[in-house]
N, C-alpha and C positions, 0 to 999 in steps of 0.2 A: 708281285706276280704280273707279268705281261699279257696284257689284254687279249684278247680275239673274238675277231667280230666275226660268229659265222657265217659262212657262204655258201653257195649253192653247192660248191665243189665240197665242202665237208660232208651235206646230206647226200651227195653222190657217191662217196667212198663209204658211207654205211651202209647205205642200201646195193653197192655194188652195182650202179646204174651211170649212164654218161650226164654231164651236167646237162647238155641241149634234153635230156629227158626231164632232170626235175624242174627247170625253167618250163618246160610247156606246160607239166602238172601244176606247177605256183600258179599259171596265168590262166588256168582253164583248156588248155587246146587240145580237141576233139579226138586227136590222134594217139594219146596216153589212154589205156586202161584205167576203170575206175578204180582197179584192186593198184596199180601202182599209184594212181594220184592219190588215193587215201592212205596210201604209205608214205607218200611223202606228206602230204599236209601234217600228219600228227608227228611226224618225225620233227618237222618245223616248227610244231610247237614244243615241243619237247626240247631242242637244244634251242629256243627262243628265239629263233633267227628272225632279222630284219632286215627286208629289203634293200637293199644301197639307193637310195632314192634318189642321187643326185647321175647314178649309171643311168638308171632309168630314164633321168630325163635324159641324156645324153642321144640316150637308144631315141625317147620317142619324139625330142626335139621338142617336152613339153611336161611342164615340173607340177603342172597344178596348185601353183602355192604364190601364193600373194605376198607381194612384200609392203609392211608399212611402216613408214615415221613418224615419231611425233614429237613435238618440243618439249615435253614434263609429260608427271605422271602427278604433280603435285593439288591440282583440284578434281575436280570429280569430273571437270570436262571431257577431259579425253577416253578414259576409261569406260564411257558412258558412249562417245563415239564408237568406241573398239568392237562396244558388242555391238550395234546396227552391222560393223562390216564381217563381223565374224557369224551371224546369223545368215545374211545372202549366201556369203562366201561358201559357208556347210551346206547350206541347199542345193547350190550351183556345183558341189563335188570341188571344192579348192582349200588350200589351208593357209592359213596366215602366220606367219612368219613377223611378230610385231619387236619395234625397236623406238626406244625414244633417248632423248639427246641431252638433258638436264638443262637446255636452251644453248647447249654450247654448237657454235659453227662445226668446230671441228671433231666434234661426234657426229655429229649430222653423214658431216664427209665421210667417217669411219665405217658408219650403218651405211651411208648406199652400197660402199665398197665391197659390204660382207654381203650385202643382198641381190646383188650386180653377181658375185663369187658362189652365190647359192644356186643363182639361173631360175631365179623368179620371173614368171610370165608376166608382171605385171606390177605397177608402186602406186601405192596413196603414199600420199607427203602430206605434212603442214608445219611450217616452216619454222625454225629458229627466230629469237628474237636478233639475232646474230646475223643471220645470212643475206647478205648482198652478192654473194656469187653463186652462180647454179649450174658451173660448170661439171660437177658431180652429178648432177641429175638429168643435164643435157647428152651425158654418154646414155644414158638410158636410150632419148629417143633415137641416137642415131644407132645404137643396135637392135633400132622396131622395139623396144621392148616400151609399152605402152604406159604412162602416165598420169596421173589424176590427183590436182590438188585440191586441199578442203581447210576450210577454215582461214589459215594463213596461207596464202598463196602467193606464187610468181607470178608478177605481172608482165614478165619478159616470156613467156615460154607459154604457144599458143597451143593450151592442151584443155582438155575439159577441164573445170575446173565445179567445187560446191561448195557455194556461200548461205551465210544469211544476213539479210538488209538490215547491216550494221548501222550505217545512215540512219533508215525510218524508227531501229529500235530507239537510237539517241536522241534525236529530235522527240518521241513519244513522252521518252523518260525525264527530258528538260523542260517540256511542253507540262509535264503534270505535277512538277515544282512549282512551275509558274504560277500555275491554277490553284496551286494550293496557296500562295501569294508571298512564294521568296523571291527575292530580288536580287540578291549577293551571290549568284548559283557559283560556285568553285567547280573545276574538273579537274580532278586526277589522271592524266592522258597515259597511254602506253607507247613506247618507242614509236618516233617517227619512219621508222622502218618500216613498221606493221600497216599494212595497206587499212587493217581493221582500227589500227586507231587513229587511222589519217577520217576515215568515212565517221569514225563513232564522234572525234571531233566536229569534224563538218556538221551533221546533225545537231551538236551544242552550239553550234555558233548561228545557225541558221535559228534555232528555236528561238535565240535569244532576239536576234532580226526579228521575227516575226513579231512578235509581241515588245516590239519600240525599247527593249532593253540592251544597253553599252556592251559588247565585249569587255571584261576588264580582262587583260593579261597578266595583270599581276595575282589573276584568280583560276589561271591553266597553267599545272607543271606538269611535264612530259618526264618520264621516269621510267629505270628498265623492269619494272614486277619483278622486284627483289622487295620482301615485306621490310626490311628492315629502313628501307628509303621510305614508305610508308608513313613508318613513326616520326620521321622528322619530316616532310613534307606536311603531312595534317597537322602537325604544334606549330610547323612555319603558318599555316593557314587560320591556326586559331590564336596567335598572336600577333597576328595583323589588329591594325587601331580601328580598323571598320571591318571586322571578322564575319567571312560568309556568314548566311542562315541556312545555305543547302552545299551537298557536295554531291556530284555525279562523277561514279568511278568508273574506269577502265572494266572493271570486274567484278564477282564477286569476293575473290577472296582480298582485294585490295580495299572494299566496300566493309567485310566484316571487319578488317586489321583495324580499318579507319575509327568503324563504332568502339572498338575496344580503346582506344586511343582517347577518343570525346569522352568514352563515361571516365575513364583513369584523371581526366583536367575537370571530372564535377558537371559535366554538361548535360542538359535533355535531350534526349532523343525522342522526337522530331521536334521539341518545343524550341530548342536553343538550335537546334542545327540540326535538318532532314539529311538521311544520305540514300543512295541508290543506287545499287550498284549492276551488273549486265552479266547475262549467264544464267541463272536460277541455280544455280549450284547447290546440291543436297542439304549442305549446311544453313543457308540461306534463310530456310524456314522456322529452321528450330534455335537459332539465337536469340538475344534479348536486345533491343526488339527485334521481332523478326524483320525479315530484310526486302523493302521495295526493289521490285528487280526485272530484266527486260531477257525473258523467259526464250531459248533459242530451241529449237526442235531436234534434240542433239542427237539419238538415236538415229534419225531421219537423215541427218547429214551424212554420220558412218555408212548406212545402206543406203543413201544414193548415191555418194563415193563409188559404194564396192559396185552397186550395177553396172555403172558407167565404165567403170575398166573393165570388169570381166564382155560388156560388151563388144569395149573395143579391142581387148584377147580373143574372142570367138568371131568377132566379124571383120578384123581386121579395117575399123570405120574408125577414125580419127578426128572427127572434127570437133574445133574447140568448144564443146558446145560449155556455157557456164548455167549454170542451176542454181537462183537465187531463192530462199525459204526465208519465209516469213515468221517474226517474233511478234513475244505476245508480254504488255505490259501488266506484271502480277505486281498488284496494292497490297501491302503490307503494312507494319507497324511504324518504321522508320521514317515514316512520311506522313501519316494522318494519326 
């Protein structure tokens, strides 16, 4: 059977009325009768009609609807962002319009396309592990349409952006190894791409500085968070002839892969080898052991994301302002 979407012009030919009459009844205007606007409203629910939202925006040069990206749906990360932006978002009258990329570049490219083709007022991003070009998202600002990245961000494109001090969480995290008195610290890094694991490294390196301990680099593998590189990065690490005592992941889910890995080779956790991984991710708490972790304000990032755009949608104010949020190091099992 061939679809049809009805239209204003169907409720027009029922009720025997011009369409400019039931479009002013749909929008409230003064000038309809209340006996015709309540003939039309139940008429429209009756043959289910929905507005063409994309006419609308056309008409009012303004779609209320948010557009956002995001690299995975695979830890609790994101999903957890989504609702901070879709709680402002509902308050403020917007809707969101959410897409993610399986970290692949060229989804990434695909979702702005369709979101750019929807006439979104507006994009949160956070980036692919893939993406070095941002020429997809630079059409954005030059057709005004306002942009705001979180989490993973372009450092080439001067636009708000909302972080959290990926540095101080690292450095906390290697800093509370130390103390607990490992000396062999391993780090599991995430693509050199990732601004976040350029800064989460620097924090490991710096911690190790501080407290008179060697970089070993045969104790940092940089890898793309794919688990299965996981399992053979941590066996390479625990068959090394002077095998860490700690390891500090990129993540959390790269952090649990790892513990299941050490108990599978017979090992203790924390006795034989501490791990710690960054995120607090849902899972984190309730594995065995639970999991030391460098706790990020994830809710808090999604809604100051969404303020920040919807601000600079309604005031037309662009400046790159960046918003760094602060982590919190949570003690767990995997370490004491």
């Amino acid at each position: 059977m061939k679809k049809h979407q009805i239209t204003i012009l169907d409720i027009a030919r029922q009720l025997n009325i011009s369409k400019s009459t039931v479009s002013r009844a749909l929008t409230g205007h003064p000038k309809v009768s209340p006996e015709t606007r309540k003939a039309v409203l139940e008429l429209a629910v009756q043959m289910d009609y929905q507005p063409n939202m994309l006419s609308v925006s056309l008409v009012k040069n303004k779609s209320n609807t948010i557009g956002v990206i995001v690299p995975e749906f695979m830890s609790s990360f994101f999903p957890q962002v989504i609702l901070g932006i879709q709680q402002v978002a509902r308050t403020s009258g917007y809707t969101v319009l959410i897409t993610q990329c399986s970290e692949s570049y060229e989804q990434e490219v695909a979702n702005a396309r369709l979101l750019l083709a929807s006439q979104v007022d507006g994009l949160l991003v956070s980036l692919t592990k893939e993406t070095l070009n941002y020429d997809h998202l630079k059409i954005f600002q030059r057709k005004g349409i306002p942009v705001v990245f979180f989490n993973r961000v372009c450092e080439d494109m001067e636009v708000p952006k909302v972080i959290v001090d990926d540095y101080e969480g690292a450095y906390r995290a290697t800093e509370h190894l130390i103390t607990t008195g490992r000396k062999r610290i391993a780090h599991l890094a995430g693509p050199a791409t990732l601004a976040i694991s350029r800064k989460r490294l620097d924090g490991y390196r710096d911690a190790l500085r501080r407290y008179g301990i060697p970089s070993d680099e045969s104790l940092i593998i940089s890898y793309d968070l794919t688990m299965e590189k996981v399992d053979i990065y941590v066996n390479h690490l625990l068959n090394l002839a002077n095998r860490p005592d700690a390891l500090f992941c990129i993540n959390d889910p790269t952090a649990i892969q790892a513990i299941q890995v050490i108990k599978q080779r017979g090992l203790r956790i924390p006795d034989d080898i501490a791990v710690v991984g960054f995120s607090n991710d849902y899972y984190s708490a309730y594995i065995e052991p639970s999991l030391t972790t460098v706790a990020q304000p994830v809710q808090d990032v999604g809604s100051t994301a969404a303020r920040l755009l919807i601000n600079q949608i309604e005031t037309d104010c662009d400046k790159p302002i960046i918003k760094q949020l602060k982590t919190e190091l949570i003690i767990r099992r995997s370490t004491v």
